[in-house]
RODO-2510 file (C-alpha; in nm, 4 decimals, decimal comma):
residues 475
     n   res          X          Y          Z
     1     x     0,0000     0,0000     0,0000
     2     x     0,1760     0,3225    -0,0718
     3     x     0,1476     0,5887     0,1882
     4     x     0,2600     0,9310     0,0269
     5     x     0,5430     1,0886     0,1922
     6     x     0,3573     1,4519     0,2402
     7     x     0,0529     1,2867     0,3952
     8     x     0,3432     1,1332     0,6436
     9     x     0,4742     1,4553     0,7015
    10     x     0,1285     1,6181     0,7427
    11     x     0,0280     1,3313     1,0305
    12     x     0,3290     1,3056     1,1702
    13     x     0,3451     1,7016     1,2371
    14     x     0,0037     1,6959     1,3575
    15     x     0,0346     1,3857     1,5837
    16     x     0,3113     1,5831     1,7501
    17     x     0,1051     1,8742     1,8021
    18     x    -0,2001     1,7132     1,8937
    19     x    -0,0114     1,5545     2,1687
    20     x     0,1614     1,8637     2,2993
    21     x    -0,1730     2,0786     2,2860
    22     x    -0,3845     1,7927     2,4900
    23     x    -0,0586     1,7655     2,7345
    24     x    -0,0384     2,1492     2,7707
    25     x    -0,3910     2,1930     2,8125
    26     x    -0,4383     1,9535     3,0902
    27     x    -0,1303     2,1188     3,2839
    28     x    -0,2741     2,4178     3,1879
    29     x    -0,6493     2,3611     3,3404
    30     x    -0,5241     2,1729     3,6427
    31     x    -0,2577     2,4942     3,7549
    32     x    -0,5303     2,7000     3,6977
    33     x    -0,8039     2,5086     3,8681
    34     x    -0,5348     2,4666     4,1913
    35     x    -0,4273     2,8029     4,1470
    36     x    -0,8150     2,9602     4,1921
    37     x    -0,8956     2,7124     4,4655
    38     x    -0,5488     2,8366     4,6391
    39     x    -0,6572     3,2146     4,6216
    40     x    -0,9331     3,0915     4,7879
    41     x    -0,8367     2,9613     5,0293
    42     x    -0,6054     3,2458     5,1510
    43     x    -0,8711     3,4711     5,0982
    44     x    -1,0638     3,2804     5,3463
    45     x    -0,7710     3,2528     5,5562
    46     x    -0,6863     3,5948     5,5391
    47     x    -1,0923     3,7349     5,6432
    48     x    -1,0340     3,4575     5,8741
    49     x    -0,7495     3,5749     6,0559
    50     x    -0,8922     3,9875     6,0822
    51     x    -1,2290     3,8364     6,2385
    52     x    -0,9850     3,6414     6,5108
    53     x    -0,7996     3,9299     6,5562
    54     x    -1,0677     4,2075     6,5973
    55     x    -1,2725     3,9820     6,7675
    56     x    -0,9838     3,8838     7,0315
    57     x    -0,8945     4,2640     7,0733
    58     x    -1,2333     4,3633     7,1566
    59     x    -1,4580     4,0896     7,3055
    60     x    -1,7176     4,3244     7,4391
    61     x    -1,8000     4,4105     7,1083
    62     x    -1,7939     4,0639     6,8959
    63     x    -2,1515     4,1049     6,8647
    64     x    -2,1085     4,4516     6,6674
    65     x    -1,8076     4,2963     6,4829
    66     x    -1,9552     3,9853     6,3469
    67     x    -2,2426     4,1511     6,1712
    68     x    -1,9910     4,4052     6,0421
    69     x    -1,8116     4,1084     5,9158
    70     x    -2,1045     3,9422     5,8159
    71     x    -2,2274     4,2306     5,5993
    72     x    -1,9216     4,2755     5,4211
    73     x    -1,8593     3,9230     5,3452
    74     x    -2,2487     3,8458     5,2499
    75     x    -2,1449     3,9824     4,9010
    76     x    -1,8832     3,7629     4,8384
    77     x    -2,0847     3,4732     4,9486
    78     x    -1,8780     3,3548     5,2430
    79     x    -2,0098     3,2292     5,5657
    80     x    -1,7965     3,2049     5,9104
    81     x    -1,8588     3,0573     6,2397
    82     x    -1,6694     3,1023     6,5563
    83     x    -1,6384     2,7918     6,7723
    84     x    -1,4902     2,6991     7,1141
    85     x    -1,2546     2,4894     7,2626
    86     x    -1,4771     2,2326     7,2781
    87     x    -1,6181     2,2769     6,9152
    88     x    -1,9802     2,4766     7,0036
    89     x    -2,0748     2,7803     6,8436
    90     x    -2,1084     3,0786     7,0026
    91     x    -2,0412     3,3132     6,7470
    92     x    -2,2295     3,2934     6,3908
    93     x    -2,2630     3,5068     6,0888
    94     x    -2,5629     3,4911     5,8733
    95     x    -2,6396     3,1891     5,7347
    96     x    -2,2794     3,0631     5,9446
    97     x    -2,1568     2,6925     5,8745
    98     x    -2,1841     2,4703     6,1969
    99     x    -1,8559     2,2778     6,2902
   100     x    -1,8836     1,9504     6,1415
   101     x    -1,5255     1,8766     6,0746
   102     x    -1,3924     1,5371     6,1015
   103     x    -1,2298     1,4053     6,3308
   104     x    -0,8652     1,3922     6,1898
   105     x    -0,9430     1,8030     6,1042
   106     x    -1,0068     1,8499     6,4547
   107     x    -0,7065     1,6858     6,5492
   108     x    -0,4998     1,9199     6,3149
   109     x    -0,6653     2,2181     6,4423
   110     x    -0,6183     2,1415     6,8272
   111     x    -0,2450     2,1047     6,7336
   112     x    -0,2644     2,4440     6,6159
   113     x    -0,2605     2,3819     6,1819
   114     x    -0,4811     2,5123     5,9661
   115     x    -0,7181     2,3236     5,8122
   116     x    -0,7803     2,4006     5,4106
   117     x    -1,0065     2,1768     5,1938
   118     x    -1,0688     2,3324     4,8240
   119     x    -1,3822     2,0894     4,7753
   120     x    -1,6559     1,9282     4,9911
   121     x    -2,0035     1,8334     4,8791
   122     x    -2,1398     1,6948     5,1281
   123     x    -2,1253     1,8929     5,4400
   124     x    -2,2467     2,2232     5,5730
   125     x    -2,6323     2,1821     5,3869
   126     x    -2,4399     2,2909     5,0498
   127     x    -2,3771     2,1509     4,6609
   128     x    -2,0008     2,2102     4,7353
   129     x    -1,8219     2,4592     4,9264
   130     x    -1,4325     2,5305     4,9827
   131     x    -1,3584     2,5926     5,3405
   132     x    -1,0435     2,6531     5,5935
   133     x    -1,0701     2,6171     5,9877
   134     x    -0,7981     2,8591     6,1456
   135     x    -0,7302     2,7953     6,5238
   136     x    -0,7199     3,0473     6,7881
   137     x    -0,4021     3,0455     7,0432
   138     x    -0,3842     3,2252     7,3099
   139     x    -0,0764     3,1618     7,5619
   140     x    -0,0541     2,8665     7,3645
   141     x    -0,3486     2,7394     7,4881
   142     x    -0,6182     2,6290     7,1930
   143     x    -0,8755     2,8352     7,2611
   144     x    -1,1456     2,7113     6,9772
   145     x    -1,1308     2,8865     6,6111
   146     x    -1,3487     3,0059     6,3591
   147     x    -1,4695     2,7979     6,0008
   148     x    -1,5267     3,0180     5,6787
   149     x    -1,7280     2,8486     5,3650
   150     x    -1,7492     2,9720     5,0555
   151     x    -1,9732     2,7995     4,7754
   152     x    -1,6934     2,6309     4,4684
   153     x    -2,0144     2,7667     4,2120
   154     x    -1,8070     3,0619     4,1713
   155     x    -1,4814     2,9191     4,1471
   156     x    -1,5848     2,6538     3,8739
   157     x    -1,8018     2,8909     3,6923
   158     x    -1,4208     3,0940     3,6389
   159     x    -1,2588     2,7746     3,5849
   160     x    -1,4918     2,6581     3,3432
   161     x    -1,5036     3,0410     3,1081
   162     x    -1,1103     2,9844     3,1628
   163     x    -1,1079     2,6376     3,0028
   164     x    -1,3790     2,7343     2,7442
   165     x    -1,1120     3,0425     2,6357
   166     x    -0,8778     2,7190     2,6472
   167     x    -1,0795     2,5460     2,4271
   168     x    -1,1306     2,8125     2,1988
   169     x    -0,7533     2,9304     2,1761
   170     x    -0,6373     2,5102     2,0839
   171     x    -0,8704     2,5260     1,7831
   172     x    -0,7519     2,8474     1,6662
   173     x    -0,4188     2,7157     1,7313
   174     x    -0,4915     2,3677     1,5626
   175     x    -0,6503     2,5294     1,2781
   176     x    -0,3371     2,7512     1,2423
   177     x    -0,0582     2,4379     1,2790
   178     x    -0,2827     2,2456     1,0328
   179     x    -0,1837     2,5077     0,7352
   180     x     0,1119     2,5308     0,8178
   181     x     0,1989     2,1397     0,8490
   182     x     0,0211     2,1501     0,5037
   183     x     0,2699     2,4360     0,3963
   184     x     0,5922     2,3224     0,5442
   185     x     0,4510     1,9067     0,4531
   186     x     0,3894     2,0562     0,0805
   187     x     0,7325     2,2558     0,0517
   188     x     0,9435     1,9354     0,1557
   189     x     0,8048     1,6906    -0,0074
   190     x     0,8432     1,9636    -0,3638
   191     x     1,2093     1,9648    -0,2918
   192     x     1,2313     1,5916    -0,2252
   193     x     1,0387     1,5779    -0,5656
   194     x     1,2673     1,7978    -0,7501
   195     x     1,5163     1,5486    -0,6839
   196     x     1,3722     1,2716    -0,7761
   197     x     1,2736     1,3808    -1,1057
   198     x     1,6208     1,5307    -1,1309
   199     x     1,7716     1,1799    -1,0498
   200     x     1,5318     1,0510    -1,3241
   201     x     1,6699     1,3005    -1,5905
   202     x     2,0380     1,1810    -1,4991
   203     x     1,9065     0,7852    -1,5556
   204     x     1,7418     0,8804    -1,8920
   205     x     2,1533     1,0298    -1,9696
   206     x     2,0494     1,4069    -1,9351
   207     x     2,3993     1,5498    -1,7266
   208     x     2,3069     1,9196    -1,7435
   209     x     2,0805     1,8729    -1,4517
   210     x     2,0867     2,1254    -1,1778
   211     x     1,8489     2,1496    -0,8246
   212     x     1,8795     2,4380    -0,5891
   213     x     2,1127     2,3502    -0,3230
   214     x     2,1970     2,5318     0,0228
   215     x     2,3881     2,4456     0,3351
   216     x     2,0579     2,5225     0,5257
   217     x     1,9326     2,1936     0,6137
   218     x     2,0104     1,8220     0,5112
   219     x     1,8020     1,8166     0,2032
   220     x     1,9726     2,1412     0,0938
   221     x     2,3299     1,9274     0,1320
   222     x     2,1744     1,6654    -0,0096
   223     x     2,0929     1,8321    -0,3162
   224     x     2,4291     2,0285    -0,2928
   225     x     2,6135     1,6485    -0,3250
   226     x     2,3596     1,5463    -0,6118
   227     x     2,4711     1,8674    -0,7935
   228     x     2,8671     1,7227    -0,7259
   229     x     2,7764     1,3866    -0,8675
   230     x     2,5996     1,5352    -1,1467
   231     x     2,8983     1,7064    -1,2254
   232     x     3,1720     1,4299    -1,1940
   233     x     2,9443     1,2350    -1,4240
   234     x     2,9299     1,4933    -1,6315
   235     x     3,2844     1,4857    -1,7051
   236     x     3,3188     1,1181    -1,6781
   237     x     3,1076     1,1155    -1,9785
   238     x     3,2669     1,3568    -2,1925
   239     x     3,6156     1,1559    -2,0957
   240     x     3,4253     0,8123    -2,2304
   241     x     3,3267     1,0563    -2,4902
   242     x     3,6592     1,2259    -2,5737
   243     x     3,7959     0,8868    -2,5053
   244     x     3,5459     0,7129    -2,7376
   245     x     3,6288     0,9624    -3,0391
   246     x     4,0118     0,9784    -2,9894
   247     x     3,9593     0,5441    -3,0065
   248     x     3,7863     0,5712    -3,3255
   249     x     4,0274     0,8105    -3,4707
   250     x     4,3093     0,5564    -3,3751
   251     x     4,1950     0,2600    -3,5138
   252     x     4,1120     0,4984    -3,8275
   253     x     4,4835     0,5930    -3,8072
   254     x     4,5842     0,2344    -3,7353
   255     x     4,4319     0,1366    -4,0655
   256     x     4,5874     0,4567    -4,2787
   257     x     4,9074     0,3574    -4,0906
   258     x     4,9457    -0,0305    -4,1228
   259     x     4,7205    -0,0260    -4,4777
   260     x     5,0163     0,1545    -4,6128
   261     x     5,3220    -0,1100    -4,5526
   262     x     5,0697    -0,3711    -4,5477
   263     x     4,9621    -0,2712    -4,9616
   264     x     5,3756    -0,2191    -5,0104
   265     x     5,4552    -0,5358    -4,8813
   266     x     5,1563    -0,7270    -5,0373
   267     x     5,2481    -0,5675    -5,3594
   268     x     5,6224    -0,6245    -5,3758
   269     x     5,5445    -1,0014    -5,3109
   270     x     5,3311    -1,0524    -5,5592
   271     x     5,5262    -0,8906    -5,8279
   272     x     5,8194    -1,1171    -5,7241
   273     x     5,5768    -1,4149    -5,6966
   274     x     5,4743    -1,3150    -6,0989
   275     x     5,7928    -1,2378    -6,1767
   276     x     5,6712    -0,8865    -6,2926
   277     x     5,9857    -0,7162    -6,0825
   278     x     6,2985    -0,6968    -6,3125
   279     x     6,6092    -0,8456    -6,1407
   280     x     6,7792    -0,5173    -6,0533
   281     x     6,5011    -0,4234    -5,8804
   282     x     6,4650    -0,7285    -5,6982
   283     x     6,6998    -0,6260    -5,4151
   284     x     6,5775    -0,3134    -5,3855
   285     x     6,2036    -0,4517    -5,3297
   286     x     6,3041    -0,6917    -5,0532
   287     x     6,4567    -0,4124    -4,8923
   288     x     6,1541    -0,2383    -4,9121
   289     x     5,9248    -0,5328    -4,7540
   290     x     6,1901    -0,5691    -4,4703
   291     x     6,1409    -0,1599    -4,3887
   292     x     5,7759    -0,1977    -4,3895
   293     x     5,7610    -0,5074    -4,1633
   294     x     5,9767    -0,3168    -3,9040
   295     x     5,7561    -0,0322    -3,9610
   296     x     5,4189    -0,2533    -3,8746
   297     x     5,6413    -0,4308    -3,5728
   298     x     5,7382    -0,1241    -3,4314
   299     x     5,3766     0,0327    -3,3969
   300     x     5,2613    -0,2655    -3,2527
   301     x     5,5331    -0,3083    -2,9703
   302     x     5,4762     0,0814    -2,9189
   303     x     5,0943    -0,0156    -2,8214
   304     x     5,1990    -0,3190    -2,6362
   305     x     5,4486    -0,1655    -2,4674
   306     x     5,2752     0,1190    -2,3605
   307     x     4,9917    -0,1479    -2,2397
   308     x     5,2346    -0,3162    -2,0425
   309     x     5,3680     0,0245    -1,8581
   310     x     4,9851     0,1574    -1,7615
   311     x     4,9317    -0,1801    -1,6171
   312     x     5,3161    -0,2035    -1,4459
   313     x     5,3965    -0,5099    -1,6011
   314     x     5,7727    -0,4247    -1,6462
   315     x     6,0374    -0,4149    -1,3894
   316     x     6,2932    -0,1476    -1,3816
   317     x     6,6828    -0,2345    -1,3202
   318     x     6,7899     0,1110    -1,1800
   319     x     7,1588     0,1739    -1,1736
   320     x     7,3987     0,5302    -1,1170
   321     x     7,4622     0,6180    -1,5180
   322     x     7,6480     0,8550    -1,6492
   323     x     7,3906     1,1583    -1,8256
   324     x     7,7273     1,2846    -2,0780
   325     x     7,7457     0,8859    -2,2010
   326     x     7,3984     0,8453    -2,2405
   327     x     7,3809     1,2089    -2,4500
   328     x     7,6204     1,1425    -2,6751
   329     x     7,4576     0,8042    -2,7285
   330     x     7,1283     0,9518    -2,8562
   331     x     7,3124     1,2541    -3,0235
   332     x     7,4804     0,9627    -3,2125
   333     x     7,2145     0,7561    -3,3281
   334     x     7,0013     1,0852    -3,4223
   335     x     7,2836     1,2684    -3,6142
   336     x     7,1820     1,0851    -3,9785
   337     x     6,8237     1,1671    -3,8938
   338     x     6,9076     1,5473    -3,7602
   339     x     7,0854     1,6037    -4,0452
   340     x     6,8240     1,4732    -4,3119
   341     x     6,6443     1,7955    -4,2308
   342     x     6,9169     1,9774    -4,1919
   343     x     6,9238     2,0224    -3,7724
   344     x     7,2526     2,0417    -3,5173
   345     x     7,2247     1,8086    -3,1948
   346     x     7,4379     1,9971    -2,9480
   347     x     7,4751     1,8115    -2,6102
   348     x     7,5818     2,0350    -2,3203
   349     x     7,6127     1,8438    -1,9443
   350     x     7,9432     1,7698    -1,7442
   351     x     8,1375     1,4678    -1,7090
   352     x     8,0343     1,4133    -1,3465
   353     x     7,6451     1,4787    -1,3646
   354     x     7,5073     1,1177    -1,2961
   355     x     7,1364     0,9828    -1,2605
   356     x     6,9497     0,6996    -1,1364
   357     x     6,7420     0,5134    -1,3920
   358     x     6,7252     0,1992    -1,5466
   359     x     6,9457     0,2457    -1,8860
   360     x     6,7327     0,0937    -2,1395
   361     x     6,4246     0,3063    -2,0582
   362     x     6,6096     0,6072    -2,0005
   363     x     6,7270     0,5928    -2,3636
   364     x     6,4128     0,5271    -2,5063
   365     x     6,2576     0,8580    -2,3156
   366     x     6,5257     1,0045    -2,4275
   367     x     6,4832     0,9085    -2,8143
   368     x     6,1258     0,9727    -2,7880
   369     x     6,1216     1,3073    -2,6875
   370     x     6,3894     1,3715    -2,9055
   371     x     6,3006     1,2498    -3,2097
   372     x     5,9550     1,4478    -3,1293
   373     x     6,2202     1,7747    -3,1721
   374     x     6,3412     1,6495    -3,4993
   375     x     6,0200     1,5735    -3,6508
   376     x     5,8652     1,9358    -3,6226
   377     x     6,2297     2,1624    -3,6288
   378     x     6,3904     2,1965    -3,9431
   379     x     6,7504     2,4244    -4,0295
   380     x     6,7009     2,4485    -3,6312
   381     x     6,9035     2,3129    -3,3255
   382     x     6,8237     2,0407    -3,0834
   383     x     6,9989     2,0873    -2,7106
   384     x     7,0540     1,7853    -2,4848
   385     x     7,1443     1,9211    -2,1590
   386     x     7,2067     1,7629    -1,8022
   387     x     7,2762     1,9164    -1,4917
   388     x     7,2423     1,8190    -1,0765
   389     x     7,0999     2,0643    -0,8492
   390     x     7,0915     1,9358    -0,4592
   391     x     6,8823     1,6555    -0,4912
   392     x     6,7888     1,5796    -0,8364
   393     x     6,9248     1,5085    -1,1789
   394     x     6,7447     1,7758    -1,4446
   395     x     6,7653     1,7043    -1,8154
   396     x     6,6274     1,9669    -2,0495
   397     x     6,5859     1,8495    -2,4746
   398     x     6,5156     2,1834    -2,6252
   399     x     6,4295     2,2585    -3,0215
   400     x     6,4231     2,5818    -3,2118
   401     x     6,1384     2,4018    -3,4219
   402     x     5,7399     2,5115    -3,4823
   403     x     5,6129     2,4802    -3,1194
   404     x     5,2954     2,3735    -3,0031
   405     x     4,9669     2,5647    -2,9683
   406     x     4,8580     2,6449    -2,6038
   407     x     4,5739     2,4567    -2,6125
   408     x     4,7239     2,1795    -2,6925
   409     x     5,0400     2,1604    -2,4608
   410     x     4,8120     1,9888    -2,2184
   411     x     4,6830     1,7195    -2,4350
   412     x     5,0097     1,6056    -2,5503
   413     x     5,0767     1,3499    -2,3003
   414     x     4,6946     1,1615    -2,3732
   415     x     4,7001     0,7936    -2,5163
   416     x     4,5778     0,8453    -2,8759
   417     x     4,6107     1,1968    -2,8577
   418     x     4,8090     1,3290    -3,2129
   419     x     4,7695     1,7440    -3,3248
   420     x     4,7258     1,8099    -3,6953
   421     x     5,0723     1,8796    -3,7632
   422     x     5,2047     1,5180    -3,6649
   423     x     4,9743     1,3517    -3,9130
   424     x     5,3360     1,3446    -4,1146
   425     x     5,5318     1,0089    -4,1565
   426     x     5,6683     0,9576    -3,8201
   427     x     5,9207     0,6669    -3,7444
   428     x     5,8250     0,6957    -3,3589
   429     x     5,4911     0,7997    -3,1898
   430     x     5,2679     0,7042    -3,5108
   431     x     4,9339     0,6584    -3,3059
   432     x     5,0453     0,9286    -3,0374
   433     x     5,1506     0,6802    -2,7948
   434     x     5,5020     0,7888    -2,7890
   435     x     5,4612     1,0766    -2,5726
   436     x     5,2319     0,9032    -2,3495
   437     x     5,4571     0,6155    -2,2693
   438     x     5,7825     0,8844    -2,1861
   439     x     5,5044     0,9849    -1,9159
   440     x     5,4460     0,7268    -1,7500
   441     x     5,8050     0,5419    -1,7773
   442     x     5,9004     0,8770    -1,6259
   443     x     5,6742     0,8635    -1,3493
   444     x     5,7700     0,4637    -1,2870
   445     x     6,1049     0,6294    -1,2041
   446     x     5,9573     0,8417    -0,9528
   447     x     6,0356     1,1807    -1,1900
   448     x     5,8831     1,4574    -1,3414
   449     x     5,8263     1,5778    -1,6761
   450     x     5,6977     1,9093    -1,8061
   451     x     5,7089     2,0934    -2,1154
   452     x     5,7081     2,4460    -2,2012
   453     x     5,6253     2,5403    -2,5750
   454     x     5,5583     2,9113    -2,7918
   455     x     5,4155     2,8685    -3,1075
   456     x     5,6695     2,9172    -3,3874
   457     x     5,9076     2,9311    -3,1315
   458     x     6,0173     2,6189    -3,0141
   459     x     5,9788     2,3541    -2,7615
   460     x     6,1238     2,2650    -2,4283
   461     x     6,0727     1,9599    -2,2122
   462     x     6,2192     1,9062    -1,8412
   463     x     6,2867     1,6213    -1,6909
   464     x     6,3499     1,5613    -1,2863
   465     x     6,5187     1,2200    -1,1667
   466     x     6,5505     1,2062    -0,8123
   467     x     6,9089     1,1220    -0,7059
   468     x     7,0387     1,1674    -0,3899
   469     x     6,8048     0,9419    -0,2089
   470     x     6,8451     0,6623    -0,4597
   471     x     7,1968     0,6768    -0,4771
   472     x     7,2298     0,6589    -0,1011
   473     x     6,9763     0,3526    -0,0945
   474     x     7,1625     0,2011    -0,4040
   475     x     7,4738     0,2601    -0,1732
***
């Protein structure tokens, strides 16, 4: 059975205040009806006390001073009786109660207490009367007392116009807490709904979502942390999105690469299958095949190995190298390749600057990044320098070559990732792995890598090995 969640909220609000209202109200009619009964009584006690005290100050004219008494207290409808020792009466107002107290009230009284009773109905001929017996002491002697009455029609009648305003005053109140459990009931539940239909929009794939949020309450927060998650998925898609695109666009560049050697190679071996290759040329088509099969080898290790470095499925031999030997090395095997377009490779470090890495791939980070310089310099310079500062071993690979735009400095290090201009034959970093794999065999060493690039202006890229603390472990 579904129970709506504002009707809970409405019941459960007014269940509360039902409680509280019939909880206050019977508090608030029993103080009142014990705090009317108590003026009573010392009202009674009070006339009480004055008739003892005129009458014991001047006994030779009681007579005078009970009807005084008795005239000014016929108004107010109370009665009084003065009484002996012994309990007679000997001294009565009009209409005066006799002394029928019981016998524990007598007892009280003899001792010298007062005795107060807020309700009787069934003594002194009445329907109900409140009533106090004072005791009269005289050289601590009890001497008798006097008994005032006073009908309780009076006192309910006020208790009861009291309890009606009561009444009167809930139901305004009631009728007042009802709207506004409806109000408040009706404004939760519309945020709670705005959610839900939010959270609905985000199920159906819709990531522009947005619900008020405030730090005012818990459904505020809550909405505040569905706005967060909104967001994160937000970008997570457009990274499965980017992701997505860049994918396609490598396996269309994986086919434009490979379909390329693949048709040379295919071709060359059929015209030497048909004998339609002349002899002389023979050689020269082999040699062709054999370049394009390293070509097609090459891009897939660079995909493997890149695979195999994300997922830290290679194992690093670190030793203390050299950086001027490892320089030269790549200046070396780069020189025919520099000088095809016409670029210097100047390496600049001193004999003494060493490094911790493992050798192998150090030089292909090195080749990488340099090669990278190559590709997009030409009539330029490449520098390969290596210094130490305190704790680290710093190599810089600078070009004077075209640069990269701003945007896309960031982007370079992405799997996949390849800008316009390095859609040209590259013998490294075909699919835009190359890049990406310097990264992370960087970080694997526990370095750094940045880059710093103007457009038309060149490119620089830093590298930070830590050293000192390896070479004291390796030590």
């Amino acid at each position: 059975m579904k129970f709506k969640y504002i009707y809970q909220q409405f019941f459960s609000h007014m269940s509360i205040i039902l409680v509280a209202f019939l909880l206050l109200s019977i508090l608030f009619a029993h103080y009142v009806e014990n705090l009317v009964y108590e003026n009573k009584a010392k009202e009674l006690i009070a006339y009480g006390k004055a008739i003892l005290k005129d009458v014991g100050q001047n006994p030779d004219r009681s007579d005078q001073i009970i009807n005084e008494y008795s005239s000014v207290l016929a108004g107010r409808e109370i009665s009084f009786s003065i009484f002996d020792q012994e309990g007679k009466l000997y001294l009565v107002s009009k209409h005066g109660p006799t002394t029928e107290l019981s016998e524990t009230e007598w007892t009280e009284l003899t001792e010298g207490q007062t005795v107060i009773v807020n309700r009787d109905f069934k003594r002194f001929g009445q329907e109900g009367v409140s009533f106090v017996a004072l005791p009269y002491v005289s050289n601590g002697r009890f001497g008798g007392g006097i008994l005032l009455t006073s009908p309780i029609s009076g006192s309910s009648e006020m208790i009861s116009q009291i309890n009606k305003y009561l009444f009167f005053t809930i139901l305004i109140a009631l009728g007042v807490s009802f709207l506004l459990s409806l109000v408040l009931s009706r404004i939760h539940v519309h945020r709670i709904k705005r959610l839900r239909e939010a959270t609905s929009l985000v199920s159906s794939g819709d990531y522009t979502v947005n619900v008020p949020s405030s730090t005012f309450d818990e459904i505020g927060e809550l909405a505040n942390d569905f706005n967060h998650m909104v967001d994160k998925l937000k970008r997570s898609m457009e990274e499965i999105e980017s992701l997505e695109n860049r994918r396609r666009q490598f396996m269309a560049d994986v086919s434009h690469e490979m379909r390329t050697p693949l048709t040379t190679i295919s071709g060359v071996i059929e015209g030497l299958k048909n004998d339609m290759i002349p002899e002389e040329d023979k050689e020269r088509g082999l040699q062709l095949v054999s370049q394009e099969a390293k070509r097609l080898i090459r891009l897939v290790n660079e995909n493997l190995d890149y695979d195999k470095i994300r997922s830290n499925q290679i194992q690093l031999f670190k030793e203390e190298i050299q950086l001027l030997e490892v320089l030269e090395i790549i200046q070396e095997q780069l020189e025919i390749q520099a000088g095809e377009k016409n670029n210097t490779i100047i390496v600049d470090a001193a004999p003494e600057v060493m490094i911790i890495a493992d050798y192998d791939r150090l030089v292909q980070i090195l080749i990488n990044i340099a090669k990278n310089s190559i590709q997009f310099t030409t009539n330029g310079t490449i520098w390969l320098r290596g210094f130490m500062d305190q704790s680290d071993t710093i190599i810089e690979i600078e070009d004077t070559g075209i640069g990269i735009e701003a945007q896309d400095v960031e982007n370079i290090w992405r799997r996949f990732y390849k800008a316009d201009i390095s859609r040209t034959s590259n013998p490294y970093g075909e699919f835009g792995l190359g890049l990406s794999i310097v990264k992370q065999l960087v970080l694997l060493h526990d370095g750094e890598i940045t880059v710093e690039s103007e457009k038309g202006k060149g490119t620089k890229f830093f590298i930070r090995f830590p050293y000192k603390e390896r070479a004291e472990q390796t030590n």
